[in-house]
N, CA, C and O atoms as a Tripos MOL2 file, in Angstrom:
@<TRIPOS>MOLECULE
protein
  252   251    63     0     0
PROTEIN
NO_CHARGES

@<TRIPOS>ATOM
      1 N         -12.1710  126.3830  -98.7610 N.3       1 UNK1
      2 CA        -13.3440  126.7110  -99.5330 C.3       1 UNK1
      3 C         -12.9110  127.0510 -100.9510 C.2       1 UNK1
      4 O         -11.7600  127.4660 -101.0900 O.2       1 UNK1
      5 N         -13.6080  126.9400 -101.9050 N.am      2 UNK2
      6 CA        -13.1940  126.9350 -103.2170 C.3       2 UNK2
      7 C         -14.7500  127.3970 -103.8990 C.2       2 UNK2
      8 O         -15.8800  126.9500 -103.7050 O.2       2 UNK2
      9 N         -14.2680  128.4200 -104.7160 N.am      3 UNK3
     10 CA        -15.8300  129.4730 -105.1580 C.3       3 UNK3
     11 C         -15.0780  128.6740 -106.9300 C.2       3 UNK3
     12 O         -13.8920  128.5190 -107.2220 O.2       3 UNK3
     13 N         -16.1810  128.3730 -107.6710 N.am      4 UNK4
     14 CA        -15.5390  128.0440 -109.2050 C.3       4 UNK4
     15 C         -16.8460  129.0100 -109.9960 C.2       4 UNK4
     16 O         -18.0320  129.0260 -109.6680 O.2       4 UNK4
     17 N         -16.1150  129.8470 -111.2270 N.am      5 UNK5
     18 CA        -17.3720  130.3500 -111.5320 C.3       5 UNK5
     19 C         -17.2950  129.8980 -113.1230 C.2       5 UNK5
     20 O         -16.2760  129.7530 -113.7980 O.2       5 UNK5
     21 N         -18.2720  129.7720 -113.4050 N.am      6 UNK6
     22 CA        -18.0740  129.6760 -115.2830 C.3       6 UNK6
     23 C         -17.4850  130.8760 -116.0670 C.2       6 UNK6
     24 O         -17.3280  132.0780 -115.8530 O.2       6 UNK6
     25 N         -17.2260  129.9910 -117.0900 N.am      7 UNK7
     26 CA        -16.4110  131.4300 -117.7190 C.3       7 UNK7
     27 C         -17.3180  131.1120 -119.2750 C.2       7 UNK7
     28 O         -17.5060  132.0140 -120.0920 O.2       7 UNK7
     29 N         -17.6750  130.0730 -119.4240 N.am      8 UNK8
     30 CA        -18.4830  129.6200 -120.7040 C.3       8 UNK8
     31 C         -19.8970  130.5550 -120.6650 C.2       8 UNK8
     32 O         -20.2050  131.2800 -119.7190 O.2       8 UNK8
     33 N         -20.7070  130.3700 -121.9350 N.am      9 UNK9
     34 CA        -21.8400  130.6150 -121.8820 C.3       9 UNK9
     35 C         -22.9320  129.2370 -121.4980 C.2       9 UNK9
     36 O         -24.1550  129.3260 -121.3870 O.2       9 UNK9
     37 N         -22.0660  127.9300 -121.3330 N.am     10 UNK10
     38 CA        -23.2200  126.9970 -121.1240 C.3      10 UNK10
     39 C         -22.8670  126.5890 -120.0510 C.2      10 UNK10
     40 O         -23.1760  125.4100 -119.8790 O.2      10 UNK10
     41 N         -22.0040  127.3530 -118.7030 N.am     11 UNK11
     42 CA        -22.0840  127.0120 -117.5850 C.3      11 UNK11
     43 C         -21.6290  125.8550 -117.0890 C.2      11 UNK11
     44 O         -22.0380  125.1500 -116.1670 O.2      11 UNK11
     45 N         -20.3590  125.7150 -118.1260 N.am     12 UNK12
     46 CA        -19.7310  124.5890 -117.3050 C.3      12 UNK12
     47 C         -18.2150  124.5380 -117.4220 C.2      12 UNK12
     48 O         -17.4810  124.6070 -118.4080 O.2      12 UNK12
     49 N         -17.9310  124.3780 -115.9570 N.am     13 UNK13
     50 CA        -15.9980  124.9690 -115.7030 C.3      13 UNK13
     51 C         -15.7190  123.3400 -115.6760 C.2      13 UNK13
     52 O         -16.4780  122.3770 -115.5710 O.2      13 UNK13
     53 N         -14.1550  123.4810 -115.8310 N.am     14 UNK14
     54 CA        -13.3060  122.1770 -116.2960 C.3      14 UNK14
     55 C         -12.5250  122.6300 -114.3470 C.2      14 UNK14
     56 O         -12.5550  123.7000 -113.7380 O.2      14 UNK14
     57 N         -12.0790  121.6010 -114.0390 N.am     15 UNK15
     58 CA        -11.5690  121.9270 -112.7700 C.3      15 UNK15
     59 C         -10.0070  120.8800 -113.0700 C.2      15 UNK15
     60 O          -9.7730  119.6730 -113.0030 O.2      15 UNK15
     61 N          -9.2760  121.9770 -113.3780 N.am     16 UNK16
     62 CA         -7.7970  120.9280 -113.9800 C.3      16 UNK16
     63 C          -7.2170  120.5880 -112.7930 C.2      16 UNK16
     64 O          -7.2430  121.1990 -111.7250 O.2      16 UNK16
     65 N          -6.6370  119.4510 -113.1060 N.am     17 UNK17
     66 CA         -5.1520  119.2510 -112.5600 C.3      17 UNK17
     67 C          -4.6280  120.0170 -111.5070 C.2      17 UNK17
     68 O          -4.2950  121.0480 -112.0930 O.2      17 UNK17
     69 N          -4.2520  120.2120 -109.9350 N.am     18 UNK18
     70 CA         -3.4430  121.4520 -109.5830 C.3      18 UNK18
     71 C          -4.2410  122.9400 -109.0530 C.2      18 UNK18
     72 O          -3.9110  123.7410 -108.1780 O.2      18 UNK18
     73 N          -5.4780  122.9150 -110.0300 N.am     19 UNK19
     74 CA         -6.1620  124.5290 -109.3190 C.3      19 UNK19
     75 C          -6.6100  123.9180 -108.0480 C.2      19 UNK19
     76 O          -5.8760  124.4850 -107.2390 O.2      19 UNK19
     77 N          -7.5060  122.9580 -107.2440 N.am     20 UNK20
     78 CA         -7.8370  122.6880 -106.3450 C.3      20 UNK20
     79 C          -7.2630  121.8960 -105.3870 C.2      20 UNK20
     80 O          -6.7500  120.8570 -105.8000 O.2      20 UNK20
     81 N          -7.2160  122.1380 -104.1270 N.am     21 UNK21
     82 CA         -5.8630  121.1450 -103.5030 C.3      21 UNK21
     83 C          -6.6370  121.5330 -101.8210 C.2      21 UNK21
     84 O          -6.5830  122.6750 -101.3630 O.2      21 UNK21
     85 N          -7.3030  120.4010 -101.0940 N.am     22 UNK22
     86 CA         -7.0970  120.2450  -99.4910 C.3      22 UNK22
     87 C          -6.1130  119.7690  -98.9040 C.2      22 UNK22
     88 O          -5.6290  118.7530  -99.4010 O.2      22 UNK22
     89 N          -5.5760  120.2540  -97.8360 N.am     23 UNK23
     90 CA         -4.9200  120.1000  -96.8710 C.3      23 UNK23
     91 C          -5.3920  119.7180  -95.8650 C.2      23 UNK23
     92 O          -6.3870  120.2900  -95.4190 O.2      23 UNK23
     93 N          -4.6080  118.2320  -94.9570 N.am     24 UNK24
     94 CA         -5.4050  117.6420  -94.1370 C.3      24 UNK24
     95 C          -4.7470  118.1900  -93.0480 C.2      24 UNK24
     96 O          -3.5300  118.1260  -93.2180 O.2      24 UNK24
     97 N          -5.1040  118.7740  -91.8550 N.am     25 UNK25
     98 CA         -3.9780  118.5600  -90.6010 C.3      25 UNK25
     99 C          -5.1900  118.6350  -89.4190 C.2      25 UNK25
    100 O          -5.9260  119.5290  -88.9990 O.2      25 UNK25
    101 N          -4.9470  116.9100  -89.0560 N.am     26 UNK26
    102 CA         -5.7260  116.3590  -88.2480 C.3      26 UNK26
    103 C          -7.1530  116.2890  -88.6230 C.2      26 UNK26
    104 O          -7.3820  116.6580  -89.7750 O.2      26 UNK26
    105 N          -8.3520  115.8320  -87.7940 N.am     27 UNK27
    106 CA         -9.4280  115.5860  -87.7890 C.3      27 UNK27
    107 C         -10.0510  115.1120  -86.2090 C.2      27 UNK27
    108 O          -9.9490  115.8290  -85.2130 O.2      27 UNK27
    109 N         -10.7070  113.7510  -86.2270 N.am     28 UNK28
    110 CA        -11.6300  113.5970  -84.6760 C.3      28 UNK28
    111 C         -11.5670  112.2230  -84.3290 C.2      28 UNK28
    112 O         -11.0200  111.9340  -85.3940 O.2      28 UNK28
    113 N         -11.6300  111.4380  -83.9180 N.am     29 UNK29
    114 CA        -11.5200  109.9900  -83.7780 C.3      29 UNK29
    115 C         -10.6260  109.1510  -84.2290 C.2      29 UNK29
    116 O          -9.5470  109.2810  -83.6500 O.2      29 UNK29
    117 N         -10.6510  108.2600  -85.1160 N.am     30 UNK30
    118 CA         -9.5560  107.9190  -85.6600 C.3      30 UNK30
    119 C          -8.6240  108.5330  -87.0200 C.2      30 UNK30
    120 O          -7.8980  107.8680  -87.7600 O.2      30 UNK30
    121 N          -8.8750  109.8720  -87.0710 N.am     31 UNK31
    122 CA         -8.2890  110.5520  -88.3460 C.3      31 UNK31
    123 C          -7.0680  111.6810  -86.8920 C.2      31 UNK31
    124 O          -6.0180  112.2160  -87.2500 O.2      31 UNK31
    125 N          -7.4890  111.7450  -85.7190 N.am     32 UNK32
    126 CA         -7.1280  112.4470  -84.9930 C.3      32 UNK32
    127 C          -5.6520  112.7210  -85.2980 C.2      32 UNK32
    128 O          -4.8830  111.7630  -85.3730 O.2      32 UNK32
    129 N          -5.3430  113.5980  -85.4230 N.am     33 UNK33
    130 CA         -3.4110  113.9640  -86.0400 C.3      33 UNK33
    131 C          -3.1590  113.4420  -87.2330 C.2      33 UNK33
    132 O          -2.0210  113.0050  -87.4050 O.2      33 UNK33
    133 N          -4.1120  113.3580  -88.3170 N.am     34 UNK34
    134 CA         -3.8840  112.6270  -89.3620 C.3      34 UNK34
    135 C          -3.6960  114.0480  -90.4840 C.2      34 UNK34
    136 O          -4.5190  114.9630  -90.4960 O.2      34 UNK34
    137 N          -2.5480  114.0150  -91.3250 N.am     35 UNK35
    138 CA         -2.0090  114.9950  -92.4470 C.3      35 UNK35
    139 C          -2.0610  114.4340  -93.9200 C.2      35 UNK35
    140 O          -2.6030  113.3560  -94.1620 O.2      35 UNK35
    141 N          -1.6490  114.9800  -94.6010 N.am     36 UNK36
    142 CA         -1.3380  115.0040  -95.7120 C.3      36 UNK36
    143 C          -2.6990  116.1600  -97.2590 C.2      36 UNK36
    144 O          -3.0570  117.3220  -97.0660 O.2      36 UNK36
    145 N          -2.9740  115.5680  -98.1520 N.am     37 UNK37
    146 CA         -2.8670  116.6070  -99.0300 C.3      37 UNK37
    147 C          -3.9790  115.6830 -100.5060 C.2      37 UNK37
    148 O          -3.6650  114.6360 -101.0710 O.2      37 UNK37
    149 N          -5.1110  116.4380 -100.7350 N.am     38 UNK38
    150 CA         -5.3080  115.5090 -101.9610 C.3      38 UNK38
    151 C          -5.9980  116.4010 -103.2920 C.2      38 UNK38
    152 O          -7.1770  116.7270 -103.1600 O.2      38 UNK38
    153 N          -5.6510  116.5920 -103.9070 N.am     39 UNK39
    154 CA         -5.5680  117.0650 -105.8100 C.3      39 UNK39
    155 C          -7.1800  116.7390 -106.0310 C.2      39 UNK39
    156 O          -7.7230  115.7780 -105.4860 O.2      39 UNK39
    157 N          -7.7800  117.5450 -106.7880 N.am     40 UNK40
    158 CA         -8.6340  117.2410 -107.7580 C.3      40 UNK40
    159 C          -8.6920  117.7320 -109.3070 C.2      40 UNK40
    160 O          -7.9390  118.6300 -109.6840 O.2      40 UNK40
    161 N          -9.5780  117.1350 -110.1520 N.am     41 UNK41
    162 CA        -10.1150  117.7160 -111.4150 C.3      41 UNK41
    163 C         -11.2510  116.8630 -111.6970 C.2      41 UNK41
    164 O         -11.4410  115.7510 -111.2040 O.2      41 UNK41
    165 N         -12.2110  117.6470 -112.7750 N.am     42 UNK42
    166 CA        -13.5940  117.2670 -112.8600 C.3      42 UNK42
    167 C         -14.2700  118.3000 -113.3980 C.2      42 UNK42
    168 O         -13.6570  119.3460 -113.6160 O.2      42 UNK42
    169 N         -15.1410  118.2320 -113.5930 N.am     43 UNK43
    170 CA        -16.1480  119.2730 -114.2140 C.3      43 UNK43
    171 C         -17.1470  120.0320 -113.1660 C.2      43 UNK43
    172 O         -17.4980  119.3000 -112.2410 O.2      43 UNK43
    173 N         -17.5080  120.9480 -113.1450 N.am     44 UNK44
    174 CA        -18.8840  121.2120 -112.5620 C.3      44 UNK44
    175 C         -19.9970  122.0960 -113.6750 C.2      44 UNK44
    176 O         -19.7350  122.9350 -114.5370 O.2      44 UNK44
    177 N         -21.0360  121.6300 -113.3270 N.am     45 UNK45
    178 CA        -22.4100  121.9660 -114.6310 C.3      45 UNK45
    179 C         -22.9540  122.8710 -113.7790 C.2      45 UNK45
    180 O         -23.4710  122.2730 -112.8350 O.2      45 UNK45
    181 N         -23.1030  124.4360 -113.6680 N.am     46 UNK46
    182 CA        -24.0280  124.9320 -113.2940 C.3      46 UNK46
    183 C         -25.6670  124.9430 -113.7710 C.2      46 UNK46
    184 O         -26.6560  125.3830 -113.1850 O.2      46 UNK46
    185 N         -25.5520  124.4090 -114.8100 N.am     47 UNK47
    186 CA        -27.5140  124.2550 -115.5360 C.3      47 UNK47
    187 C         -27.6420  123.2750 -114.5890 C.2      47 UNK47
    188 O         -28.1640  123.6250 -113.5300 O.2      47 UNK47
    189 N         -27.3260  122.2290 -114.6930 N.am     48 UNK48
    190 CA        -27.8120  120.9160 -113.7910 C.3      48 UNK48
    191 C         -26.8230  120.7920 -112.8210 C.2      48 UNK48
    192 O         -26.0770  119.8500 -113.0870 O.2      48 UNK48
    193 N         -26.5890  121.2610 -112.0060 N.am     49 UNK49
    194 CA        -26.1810  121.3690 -110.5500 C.3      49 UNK49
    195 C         -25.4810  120.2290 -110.5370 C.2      49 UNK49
    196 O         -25.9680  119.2880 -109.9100 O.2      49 UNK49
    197 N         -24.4100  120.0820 -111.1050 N.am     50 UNK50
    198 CA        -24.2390  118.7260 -110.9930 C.3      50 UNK50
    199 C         -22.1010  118.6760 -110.6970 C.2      50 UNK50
    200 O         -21.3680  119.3000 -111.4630 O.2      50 UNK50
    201 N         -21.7970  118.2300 -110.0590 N.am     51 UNK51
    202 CA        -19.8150  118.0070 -110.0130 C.3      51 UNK51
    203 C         -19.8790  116.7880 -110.1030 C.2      51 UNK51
    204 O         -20.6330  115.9210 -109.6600 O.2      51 UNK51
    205 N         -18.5440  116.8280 -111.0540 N.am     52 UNK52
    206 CA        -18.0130  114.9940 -111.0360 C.3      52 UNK52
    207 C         -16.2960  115.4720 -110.5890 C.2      52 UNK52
    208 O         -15.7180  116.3210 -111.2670 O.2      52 UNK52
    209 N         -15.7710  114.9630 -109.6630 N.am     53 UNK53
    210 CA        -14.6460  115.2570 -109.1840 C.3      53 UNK53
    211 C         -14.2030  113.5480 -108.9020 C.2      53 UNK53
    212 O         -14.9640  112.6530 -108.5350 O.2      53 UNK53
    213 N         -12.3540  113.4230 -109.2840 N.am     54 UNK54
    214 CA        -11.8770  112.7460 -109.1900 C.3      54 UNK54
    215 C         -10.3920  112.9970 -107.9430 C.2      54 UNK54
    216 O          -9.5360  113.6980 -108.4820 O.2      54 UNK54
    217 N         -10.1890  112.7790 -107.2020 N.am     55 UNK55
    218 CA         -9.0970  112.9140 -106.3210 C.3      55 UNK55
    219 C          -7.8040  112.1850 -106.0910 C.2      55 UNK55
    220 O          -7.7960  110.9960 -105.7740 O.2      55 UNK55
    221 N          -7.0680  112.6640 -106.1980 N.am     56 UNK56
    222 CA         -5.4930  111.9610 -105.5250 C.3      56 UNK56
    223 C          -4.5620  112.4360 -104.7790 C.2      56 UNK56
    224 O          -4.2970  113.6270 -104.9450 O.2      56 UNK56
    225 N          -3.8000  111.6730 -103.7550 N.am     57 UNK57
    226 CA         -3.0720  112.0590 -102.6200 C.3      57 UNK57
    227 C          -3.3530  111.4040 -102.1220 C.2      57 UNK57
    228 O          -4.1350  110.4840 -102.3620 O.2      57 UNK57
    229 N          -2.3620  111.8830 -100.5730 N.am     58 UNK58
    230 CA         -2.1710  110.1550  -99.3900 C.3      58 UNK58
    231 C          -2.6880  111.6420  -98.0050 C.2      58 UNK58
    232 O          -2.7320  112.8720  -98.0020 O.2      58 UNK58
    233 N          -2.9240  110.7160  -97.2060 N.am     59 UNK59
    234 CA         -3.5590  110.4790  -96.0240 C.3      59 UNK59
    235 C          -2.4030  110.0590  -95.2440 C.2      59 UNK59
    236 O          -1.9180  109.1870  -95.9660 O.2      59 UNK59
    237 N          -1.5660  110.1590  -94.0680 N.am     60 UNK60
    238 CA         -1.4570  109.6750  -93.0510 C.3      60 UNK60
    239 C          -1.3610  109.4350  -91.7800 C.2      60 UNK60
    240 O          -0.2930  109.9340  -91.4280 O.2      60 UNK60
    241 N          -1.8530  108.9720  -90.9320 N.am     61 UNK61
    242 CA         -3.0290  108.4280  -90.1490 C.3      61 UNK61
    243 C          -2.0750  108.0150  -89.0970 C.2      61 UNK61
    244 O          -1.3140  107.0770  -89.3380 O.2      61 UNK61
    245 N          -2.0290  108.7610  -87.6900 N.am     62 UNK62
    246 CA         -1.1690  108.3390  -86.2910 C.3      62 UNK62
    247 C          -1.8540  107.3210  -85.8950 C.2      62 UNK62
    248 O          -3.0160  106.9490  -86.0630 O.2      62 UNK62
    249 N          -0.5340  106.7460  -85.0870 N.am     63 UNK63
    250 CA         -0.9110  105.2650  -84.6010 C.3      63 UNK63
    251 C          -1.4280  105.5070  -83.4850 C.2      63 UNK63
    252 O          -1.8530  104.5850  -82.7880 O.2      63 UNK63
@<TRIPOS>BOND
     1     1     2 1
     2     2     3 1
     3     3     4 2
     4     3     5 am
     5     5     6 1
     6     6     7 1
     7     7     8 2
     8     7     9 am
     9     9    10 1
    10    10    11 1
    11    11    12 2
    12    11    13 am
    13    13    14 1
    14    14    15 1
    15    15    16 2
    16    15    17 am
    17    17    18 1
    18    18    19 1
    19    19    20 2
    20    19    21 am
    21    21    22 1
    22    22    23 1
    23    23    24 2
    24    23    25 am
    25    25    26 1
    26    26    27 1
    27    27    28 2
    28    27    29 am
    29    29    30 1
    30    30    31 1
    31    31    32 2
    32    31    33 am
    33    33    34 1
    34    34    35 1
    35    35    36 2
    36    35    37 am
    37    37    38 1
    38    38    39 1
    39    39    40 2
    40    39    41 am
    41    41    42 1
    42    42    43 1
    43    43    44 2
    44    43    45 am
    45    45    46 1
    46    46    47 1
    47    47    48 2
    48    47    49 am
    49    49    50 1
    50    50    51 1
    51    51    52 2
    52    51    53 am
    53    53    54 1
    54    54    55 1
    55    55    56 2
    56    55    57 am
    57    57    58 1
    58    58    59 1
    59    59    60 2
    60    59    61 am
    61    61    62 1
    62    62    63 1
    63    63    64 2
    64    63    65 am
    65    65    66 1
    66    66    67 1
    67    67    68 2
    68    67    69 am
    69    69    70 1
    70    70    71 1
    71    71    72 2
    72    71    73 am
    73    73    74 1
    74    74    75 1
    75    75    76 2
    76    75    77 am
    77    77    78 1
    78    78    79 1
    79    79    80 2
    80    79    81 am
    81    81    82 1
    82    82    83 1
    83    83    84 2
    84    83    85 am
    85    85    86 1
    86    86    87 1
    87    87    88 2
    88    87    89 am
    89    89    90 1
    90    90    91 1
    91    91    92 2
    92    91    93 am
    93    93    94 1
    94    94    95 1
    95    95    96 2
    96    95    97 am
    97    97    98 1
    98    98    99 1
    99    99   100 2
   100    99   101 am
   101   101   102 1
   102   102   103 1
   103   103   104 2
   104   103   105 am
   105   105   106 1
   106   106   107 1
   107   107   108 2
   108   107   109 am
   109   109   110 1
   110   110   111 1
   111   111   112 2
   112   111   113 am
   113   113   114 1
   114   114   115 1
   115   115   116 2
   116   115   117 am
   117   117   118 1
   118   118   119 1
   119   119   120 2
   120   119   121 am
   121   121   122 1
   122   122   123 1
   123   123   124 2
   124   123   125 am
   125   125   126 1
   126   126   127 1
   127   127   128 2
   128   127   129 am
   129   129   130 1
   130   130   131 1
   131   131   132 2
   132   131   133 am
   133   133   134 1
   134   134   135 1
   135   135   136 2
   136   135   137 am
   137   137   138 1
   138   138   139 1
   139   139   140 2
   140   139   141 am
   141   141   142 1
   142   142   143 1
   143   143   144 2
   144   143   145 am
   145   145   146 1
   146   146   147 1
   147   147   148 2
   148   147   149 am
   149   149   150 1
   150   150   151 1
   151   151   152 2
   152   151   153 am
   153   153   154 1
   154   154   155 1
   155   155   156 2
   156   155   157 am
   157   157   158 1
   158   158   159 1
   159   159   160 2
   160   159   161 am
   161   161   162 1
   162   162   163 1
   163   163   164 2
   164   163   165 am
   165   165   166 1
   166   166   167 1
   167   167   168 2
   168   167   169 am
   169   169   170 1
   170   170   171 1
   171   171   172 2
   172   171   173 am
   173   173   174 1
   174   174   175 1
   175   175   176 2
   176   175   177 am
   177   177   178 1
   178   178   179 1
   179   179   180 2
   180   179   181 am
   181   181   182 1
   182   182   183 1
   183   183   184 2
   184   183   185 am
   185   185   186 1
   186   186   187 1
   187   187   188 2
   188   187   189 am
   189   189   190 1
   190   190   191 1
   191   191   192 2
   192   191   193 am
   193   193   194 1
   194   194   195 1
   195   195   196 2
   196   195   197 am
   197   197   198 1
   198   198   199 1
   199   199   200 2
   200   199   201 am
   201   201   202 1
   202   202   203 1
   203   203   204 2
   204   203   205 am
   205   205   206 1
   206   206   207 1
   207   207   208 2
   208   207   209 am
   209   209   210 1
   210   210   211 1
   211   211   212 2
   212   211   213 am
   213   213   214 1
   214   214   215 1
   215   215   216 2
   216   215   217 am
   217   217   218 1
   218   218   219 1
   219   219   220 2
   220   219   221 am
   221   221   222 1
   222   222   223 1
   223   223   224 2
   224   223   225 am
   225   225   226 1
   226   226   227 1
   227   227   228 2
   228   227   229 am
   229   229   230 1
   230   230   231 1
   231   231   232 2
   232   231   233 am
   233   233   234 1
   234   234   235 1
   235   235   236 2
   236   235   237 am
   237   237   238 1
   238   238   239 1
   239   239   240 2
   240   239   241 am
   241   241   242 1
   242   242   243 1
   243   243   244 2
   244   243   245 am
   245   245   246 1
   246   246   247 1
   247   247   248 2
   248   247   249 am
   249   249   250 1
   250   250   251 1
   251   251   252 2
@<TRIPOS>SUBSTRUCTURE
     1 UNK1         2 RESIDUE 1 A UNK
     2 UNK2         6 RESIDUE 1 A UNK
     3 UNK3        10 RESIDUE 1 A UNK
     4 UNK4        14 RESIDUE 1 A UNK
     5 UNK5        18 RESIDUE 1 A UNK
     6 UNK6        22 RESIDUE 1 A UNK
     7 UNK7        26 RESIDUE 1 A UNK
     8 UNK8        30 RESIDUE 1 A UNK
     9 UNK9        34 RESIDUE 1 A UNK
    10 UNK10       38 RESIDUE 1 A UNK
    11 UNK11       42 RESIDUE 1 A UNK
    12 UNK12       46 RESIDUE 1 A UNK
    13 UNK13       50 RESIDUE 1 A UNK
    14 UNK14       54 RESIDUE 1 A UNK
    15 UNK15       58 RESIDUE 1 A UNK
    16 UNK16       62 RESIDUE 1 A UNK
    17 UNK17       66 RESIDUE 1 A UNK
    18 UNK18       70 RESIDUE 1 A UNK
    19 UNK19       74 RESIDUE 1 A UNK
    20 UNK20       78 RESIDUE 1 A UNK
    21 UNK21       82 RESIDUE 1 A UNK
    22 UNK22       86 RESIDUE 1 A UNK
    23 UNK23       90 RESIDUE 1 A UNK
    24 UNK24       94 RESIDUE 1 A UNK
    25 UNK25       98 RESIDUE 1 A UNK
    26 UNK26      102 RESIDUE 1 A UNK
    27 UNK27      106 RESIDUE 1 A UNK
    28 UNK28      110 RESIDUE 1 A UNK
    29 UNK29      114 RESIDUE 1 A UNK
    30 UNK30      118 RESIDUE 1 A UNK
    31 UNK31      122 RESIDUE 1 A UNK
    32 UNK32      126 RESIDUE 1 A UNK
    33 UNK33      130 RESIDUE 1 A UNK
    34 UNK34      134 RESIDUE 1 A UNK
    35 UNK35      138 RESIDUE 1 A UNK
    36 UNK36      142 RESIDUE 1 A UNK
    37 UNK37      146 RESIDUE 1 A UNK
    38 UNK38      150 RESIDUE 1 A UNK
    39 UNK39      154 RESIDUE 1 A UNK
    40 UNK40      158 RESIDUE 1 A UNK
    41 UNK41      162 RESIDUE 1 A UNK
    42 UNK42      166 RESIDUE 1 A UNK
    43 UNK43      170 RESIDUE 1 A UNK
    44 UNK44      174 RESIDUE 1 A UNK
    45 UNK45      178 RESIDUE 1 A UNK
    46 UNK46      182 RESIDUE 1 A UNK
    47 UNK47      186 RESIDUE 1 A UNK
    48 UNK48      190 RESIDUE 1 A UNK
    49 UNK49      194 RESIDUE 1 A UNK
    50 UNK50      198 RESIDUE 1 A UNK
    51 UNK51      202 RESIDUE 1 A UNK
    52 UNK52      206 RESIDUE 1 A UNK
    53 UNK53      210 RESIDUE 1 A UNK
    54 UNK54      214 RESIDUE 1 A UNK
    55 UNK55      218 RESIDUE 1 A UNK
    56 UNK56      222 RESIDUE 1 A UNK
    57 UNK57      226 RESIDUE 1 A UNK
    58 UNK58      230 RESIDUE 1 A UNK
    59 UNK59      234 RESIDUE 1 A UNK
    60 UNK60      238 RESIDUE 1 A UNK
    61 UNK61      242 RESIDUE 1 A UNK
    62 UNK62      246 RESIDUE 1 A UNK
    63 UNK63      250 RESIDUE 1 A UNK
């Protein structure tokens, strides 16, 4: 879970590089025992409710 709060007066946080990070270990069907790890950055607008998030990292996925 990840709480982001503004620190601006026009309500909108920068989400860099590195502050946000999931960890995969496992899932349900075919993700079942599946690990690894994926990065974001992006903005979020609290006036207009709005996130643009971009992601990177690997996934991998038991046979």
């Amino acid at each position: 879970m990840a709480h982001l709060t503004p620190t601006a007066a026009n309500d909108i946080v920068a989400v860099r590089w590195g502050d946000y990070t999931s960890v995969i270990t496992g899932g349900t069907g075919k993700f079942a025992n599946a690990t690894g790890s994926l990065d974001y950055f992006g903005v979020a607008d609290f006036t207009n409710l709005t996130l643009v998030l971009r992601y990177r990292g690997q996934v991998c996925y038991s046979k």
